[in-house]
N, C-alpha and C positions, 0 to 999 in steps of 0.2 A: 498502544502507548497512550494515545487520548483517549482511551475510557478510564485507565489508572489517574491521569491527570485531573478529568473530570472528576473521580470520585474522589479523592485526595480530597479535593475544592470543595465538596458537598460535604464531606464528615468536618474540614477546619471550621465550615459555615455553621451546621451543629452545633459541635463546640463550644464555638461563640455566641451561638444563641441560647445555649444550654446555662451560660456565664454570662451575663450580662451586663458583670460591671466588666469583665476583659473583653466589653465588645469596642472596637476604632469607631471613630468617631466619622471616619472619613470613610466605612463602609456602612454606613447608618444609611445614606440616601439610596443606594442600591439594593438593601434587604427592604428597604418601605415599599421600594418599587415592588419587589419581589414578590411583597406580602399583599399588595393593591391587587395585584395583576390574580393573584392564587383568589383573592376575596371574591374578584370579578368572576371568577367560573364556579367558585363553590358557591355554598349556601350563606343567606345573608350574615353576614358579623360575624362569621367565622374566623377571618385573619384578623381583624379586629385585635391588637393588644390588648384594648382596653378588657375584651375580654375575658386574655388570657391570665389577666391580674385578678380577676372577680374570683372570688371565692364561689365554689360548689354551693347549696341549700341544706341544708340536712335533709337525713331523708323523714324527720320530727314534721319538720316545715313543710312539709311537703305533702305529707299527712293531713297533716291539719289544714293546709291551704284546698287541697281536694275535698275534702267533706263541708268545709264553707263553703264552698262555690256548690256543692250539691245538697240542697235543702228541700225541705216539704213544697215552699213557695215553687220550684222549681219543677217538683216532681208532680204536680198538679197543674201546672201549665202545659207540659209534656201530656201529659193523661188529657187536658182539655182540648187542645187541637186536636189530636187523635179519634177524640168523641164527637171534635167538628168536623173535620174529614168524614168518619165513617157517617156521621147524620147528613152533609152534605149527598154522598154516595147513594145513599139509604133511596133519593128523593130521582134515583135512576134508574137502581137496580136493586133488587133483594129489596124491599122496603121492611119487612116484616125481622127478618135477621140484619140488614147494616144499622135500620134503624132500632131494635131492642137495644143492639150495642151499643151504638152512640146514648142512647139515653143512658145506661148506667153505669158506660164511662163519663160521663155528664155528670152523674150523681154522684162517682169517686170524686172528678176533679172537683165540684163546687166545693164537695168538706175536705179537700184538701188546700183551700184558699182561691184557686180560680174561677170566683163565683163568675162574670160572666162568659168566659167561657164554657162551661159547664152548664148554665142555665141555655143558652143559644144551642149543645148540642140537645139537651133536653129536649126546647120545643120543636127544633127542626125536626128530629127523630120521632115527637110525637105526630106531629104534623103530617110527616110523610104516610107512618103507617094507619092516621087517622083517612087522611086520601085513600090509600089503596083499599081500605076494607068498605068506605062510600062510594069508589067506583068501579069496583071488581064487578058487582054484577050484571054491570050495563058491556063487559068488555066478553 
């Protein structure tokens, strides 16, 4: 008999929240509560009204917001570390292979706008494999 009770309770609160202009005024503080408490263990601004009024993005804007945030500038900064990493690497291990590749991922990123990065993996990776091929024969 109180799980019928209970659910009664949970579908009128629905309802009312489905309606929001037939929602009392004098159950306003108790669903705020309600919705604090749900906010507190989900995910942030989830229960958030404010939210729930925001209109969706298109999926146009959405589109077009992803391919601006992903640009040449970007995709050369990306290619530049990667060329620092591996020319860093280079001056450990593999000098001959981490460093050829830092060098011409070096030479992707600079013509793709990340001219210092790109030039840093350059020389480091020249560097490295300029070392090993002057100290190899004494090893």
């Amino acid at each position: 008999m109180d799980e019928n009770k209970q659910n009664d309770e949970l579908e009128k609160e629905a309802d009312l929240l489905a309606n929001e202009e037939d929602y009392p005024e004098d159950n306003l503080d108790k669903t705020d509560y309600d919705i604090e408490t749900a906010s507190e263990v989900a995910a942030p601004g989830v229960g958030n009204r404010a939210n729930l009024a925001e209109p969706e993005r298109e999926e146009e804007e959405q589109d077009a917001t992803m391919e601006a945030n992903v640009n040449d500038e970007s995709l050369g900064k990306g290619l530049g570390i990667t060329a620092l990493i591996l020319s860093i690497c280079s001056l450990f291990f593999l000098p001959v292979i981490t460093g050829g590749a830092g060098i011409v991922l070096g030479i992707f990123a600079a013509r793709r706008g990340a001219r210092a990065l790109g030039y840093w993996s350059i020389g480091l990776g020249a560097f490295s494999i300029a070392m090993t091929v002057l100290f190899a024969p004494f090893f």
